[in-house]
MDAnalysis code that builds the backbone (N, CA, C; Angstrom):
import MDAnalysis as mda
import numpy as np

u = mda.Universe.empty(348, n_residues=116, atom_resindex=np.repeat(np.arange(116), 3), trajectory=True)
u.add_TopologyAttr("name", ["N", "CA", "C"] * 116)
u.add_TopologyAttr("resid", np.arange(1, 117))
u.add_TopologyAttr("resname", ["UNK", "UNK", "UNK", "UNK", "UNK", "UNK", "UNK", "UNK", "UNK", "UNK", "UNK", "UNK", "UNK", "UNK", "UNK", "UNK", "UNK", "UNK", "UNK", "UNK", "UNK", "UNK", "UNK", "UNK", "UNK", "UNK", "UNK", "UNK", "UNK", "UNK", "UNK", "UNK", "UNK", "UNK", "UNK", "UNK", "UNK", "UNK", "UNK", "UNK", "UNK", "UNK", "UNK", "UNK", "UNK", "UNK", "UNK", "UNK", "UNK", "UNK", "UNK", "UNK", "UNK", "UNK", "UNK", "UNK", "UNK", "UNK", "UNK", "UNK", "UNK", "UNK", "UNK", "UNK", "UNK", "UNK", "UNK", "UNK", "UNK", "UNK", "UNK", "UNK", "UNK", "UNK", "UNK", "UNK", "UNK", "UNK", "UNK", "UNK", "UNK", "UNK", "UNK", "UNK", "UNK", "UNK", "UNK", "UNK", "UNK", "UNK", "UNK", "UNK", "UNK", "UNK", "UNK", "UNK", "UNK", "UNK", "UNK", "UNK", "UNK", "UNK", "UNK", "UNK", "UNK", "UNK", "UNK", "UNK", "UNK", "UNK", "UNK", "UNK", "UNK", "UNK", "UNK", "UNK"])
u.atoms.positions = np.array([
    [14.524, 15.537, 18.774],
    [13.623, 15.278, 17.660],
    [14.017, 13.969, 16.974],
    [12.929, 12.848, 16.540],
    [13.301, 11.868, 15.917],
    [13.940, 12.015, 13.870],
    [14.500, 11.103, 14.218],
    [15.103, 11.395, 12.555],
    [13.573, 10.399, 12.078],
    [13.336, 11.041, 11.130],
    [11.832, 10.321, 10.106],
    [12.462, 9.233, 9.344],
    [13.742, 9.204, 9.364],
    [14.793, 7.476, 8.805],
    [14.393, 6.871, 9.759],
    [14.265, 7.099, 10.955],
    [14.435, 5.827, 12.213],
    [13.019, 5.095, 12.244],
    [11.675, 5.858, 11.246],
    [10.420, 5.450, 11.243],
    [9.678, 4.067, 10.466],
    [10.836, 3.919, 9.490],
    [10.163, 2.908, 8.780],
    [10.838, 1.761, 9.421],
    [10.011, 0.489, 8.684],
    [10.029, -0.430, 9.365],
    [9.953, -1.378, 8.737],
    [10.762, -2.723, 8.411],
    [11.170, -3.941, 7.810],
    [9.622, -4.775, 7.547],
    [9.093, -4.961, 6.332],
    [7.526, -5.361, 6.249],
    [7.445, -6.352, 5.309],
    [8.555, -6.676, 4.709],
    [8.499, -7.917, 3.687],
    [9.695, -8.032, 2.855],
    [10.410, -8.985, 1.976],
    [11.360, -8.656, 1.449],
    [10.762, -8.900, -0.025],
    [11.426, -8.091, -1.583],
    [11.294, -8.019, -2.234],
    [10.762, -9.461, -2.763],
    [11.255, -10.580, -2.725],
    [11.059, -11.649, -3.690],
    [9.327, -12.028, -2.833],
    [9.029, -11.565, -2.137],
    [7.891, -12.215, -1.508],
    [6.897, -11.450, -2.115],
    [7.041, -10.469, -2.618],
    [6.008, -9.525, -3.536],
    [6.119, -9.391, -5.013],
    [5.160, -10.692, -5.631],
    [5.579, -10.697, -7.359],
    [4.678, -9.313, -7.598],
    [5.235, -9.048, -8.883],
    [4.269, -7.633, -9.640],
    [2.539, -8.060, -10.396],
    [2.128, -7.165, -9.369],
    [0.770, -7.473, -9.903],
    [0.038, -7.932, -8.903],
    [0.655, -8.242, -7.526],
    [0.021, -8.554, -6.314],
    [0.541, -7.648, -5.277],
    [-0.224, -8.180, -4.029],
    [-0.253, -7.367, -2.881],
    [-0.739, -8.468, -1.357],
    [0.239, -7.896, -0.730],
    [0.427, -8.539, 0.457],
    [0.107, -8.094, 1.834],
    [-0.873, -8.717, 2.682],
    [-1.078, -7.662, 3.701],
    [-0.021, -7.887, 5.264],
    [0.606, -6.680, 5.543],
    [1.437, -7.131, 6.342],
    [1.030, -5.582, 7.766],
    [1.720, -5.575, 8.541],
    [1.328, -4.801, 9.786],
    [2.752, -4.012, 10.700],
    [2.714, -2.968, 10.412],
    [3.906, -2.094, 11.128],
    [3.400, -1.123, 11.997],
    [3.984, -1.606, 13.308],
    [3.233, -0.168, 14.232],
    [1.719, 0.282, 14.281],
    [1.446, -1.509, 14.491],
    [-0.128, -1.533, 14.701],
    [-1.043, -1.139, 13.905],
    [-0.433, -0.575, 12.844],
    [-1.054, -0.682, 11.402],
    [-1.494, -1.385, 10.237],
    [-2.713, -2.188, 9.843],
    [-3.034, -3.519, 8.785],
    [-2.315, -2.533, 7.528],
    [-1.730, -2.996, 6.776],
    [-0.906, -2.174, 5.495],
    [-0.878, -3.119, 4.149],
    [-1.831, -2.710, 3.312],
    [-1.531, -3.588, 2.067],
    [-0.318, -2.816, 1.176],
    [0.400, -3.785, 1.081],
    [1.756, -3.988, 0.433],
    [1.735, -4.215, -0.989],
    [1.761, -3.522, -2.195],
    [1.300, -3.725, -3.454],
    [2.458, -3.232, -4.513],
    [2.751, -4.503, -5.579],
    [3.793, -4.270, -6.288],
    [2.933, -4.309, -7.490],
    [2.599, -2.958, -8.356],
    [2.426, -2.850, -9.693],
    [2.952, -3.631, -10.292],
    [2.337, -3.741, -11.689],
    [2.624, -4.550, -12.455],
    [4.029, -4.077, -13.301],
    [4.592, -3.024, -12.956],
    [5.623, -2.513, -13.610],
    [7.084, -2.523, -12.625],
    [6.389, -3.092, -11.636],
    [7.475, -3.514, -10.104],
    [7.483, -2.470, -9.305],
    [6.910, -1.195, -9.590],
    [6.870, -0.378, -8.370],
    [5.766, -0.865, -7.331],
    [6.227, -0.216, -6.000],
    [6.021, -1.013, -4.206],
    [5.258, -0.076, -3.694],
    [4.202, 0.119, -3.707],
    [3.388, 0.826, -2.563],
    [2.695, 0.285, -1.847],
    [2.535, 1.044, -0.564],
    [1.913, 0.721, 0.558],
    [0.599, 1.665, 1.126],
    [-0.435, 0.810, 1.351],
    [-1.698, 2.136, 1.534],
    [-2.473, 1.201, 2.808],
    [-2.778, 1.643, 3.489],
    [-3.741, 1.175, 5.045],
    [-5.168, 0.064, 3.914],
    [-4.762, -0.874, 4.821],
    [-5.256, -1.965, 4.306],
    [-7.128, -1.880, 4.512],
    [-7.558, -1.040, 4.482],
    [-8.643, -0.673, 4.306],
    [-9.440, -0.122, 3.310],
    [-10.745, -0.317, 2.573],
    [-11.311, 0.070, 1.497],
    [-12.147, 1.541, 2.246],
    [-11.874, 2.445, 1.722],
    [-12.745, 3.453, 2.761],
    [-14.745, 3.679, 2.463],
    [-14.990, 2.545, 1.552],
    [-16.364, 2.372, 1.344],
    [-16.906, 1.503, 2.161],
    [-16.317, -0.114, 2.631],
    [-16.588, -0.637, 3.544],
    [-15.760, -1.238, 4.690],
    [-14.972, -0.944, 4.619],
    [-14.128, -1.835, 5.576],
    [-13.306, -2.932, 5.464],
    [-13.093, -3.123, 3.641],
    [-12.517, -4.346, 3.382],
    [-11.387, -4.359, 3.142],
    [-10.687, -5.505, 3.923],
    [-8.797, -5.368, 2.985],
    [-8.930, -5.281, 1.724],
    [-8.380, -3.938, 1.269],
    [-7.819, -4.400, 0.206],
    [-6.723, -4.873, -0.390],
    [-5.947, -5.636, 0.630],
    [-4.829, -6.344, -0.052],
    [-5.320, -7.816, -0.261],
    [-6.841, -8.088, -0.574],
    [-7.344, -9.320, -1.126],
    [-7.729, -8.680, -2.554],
    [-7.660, -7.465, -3.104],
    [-8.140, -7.414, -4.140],
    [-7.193, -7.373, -5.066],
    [-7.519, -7.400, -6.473],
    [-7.144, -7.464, -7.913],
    [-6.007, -5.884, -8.182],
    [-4.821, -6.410, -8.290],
    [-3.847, -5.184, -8.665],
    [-4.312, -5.026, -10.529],
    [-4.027, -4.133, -11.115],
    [-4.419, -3.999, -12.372],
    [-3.541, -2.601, -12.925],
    [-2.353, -2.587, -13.101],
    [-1.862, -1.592, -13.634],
    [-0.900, -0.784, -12.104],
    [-1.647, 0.409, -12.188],
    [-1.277, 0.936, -11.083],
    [-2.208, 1.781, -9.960],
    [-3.096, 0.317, -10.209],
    [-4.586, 0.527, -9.319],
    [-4.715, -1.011, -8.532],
    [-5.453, -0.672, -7.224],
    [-6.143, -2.013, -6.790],
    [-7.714, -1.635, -6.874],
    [-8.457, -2.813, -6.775],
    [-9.632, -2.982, -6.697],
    [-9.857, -3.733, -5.383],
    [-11.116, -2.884, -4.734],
    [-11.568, -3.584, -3.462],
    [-12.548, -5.300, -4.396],
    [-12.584, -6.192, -3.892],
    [-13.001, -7.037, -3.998],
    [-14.683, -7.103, -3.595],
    [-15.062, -6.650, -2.952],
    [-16.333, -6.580, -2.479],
    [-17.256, -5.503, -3.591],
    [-17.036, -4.672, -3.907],
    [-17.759, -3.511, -4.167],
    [-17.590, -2.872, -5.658],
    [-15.907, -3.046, -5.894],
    [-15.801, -2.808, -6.950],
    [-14.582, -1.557, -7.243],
    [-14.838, -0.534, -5.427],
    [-13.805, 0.323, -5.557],
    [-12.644, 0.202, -5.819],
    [-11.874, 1.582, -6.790],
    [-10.840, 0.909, -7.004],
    [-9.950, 2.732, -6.579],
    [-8.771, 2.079, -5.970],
    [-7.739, 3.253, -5.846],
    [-6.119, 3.221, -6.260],
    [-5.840, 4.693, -6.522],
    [-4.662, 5.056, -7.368],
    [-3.724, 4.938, -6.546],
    [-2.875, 4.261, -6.717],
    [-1.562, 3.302, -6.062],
    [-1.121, 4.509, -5.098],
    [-0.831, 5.604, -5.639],
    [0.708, 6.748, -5.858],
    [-0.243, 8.062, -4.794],
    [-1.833, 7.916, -4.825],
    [-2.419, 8.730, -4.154],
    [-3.256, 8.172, -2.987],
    [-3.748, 7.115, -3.034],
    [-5.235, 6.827, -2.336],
    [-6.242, 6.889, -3.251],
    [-6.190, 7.671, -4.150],
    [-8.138, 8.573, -4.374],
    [-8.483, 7.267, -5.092],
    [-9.896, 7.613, -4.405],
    [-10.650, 6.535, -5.366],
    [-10.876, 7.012, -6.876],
    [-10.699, 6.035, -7.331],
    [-10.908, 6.097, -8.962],
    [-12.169, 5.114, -9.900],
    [-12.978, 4.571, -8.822],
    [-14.381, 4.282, -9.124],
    [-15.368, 4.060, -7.726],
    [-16.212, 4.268, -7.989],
    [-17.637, 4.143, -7.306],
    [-17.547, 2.835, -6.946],
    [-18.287, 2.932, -5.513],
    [-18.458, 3.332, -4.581],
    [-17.803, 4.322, -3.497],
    [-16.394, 3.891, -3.365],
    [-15.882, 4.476, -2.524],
    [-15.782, 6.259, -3.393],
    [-15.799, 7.085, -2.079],
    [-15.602, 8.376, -2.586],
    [-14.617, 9.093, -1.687],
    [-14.275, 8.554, -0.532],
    [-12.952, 8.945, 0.284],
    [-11.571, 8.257, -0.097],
    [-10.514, 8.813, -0.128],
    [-9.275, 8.406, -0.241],
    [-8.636, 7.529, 0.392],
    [-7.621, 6.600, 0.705],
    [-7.478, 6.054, 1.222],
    [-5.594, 6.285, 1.987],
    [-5.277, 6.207, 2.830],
    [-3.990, 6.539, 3.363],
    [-2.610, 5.923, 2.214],
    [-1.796, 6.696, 2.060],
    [-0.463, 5.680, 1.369],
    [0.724, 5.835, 1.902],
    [1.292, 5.505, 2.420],
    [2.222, 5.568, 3.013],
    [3.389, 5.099, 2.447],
    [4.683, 6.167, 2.839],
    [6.070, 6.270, 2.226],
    [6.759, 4.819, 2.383],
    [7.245, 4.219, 0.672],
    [8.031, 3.153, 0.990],
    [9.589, 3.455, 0.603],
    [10.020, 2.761, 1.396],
    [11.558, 2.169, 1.438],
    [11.931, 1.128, 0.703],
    [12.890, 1.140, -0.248],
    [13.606, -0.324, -0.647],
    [15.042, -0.762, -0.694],
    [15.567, -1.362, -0.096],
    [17.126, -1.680, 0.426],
    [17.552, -2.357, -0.767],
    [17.762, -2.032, -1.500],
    [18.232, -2.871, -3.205],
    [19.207, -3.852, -2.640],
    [20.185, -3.959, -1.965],
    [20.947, -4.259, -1.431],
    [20.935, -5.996, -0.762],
    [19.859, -5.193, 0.699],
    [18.773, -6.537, 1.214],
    [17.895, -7.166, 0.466],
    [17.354, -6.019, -0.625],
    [16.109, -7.082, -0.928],
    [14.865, -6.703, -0.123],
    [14.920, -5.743, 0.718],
    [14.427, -5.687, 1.724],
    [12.820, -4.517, 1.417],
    [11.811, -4.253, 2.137],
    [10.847, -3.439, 1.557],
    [10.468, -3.084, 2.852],
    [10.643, -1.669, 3.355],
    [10.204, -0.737, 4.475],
    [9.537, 0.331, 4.266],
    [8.362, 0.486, 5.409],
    [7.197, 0.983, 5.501],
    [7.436, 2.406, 6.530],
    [6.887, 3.742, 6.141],
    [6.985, 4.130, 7.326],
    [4.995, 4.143, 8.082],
    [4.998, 3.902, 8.548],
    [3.955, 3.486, 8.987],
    [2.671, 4.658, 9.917],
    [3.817, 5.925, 10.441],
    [3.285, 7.428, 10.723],
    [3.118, 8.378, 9.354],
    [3.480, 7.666, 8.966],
    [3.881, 8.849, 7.461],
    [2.493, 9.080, 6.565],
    [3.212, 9.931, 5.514],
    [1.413, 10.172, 5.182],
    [2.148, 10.028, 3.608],
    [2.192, 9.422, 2.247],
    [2.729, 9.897, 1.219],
    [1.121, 10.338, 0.085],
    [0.194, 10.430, 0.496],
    [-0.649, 10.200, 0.007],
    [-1.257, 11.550, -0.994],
    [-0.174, 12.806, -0.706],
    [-0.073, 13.999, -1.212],
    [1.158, 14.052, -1.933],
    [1.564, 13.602, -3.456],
    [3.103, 14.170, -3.789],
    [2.665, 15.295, -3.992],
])
């Protein structure tokens, strides 16, 4: 059986993600927007808007929400769910890692965190 440590995966290092933006990066064939609240917490959610198809790691961070750029949807960092219209499906979030140490910011990229 695999250890679920051996899953994540090296996706950016801390100084490359100021607070309040989001970065789109790719682990295990996965598009993954990379998003540091404005309060410095790091989440990671499948770089997809589930209303149309748009990255949302081009859109507007605002607290501890992004906004799709196209449409207007906007979702809750810590869950997926959309939290305005249009979109009405959730969107994936996936478990992050941070190596205080390195500096370092890891993704697991099978993982699902999108239920605490």
């Amino acid at each position: 059986m695999q250890d679920v440590s051996d899953r994540f995966v090296q996706v950016a290092r801390l100084e490359d993600l100021a607070p309040g933006t989001a970065l789109d990066v790719v682990a295990g064939g996965l598009e993954i927007a990379l998003v540091r609240d404005e309060a410095g917490g790091v989440h990671a959610l499948e770089d997809r808007c589930s209303h149309d198809e748009i990255a949302l790691s081009d859109g507007d961070v605002e607290g501890c929400t992004i906004e799709c750029w196209k449409h207007g949807s906007q979702f809750d960092l810590n869950t997926g769910r959309p939290l305005q219209l249009p979109a009405v499906r959730p969107v994936r979030v996936l478990p992050v890692r941070i190596d205080e140490a390195a500096g370092t910011i890891h993704v697991d990229p099978a993982g699902d965190a999108s239920h605490p």
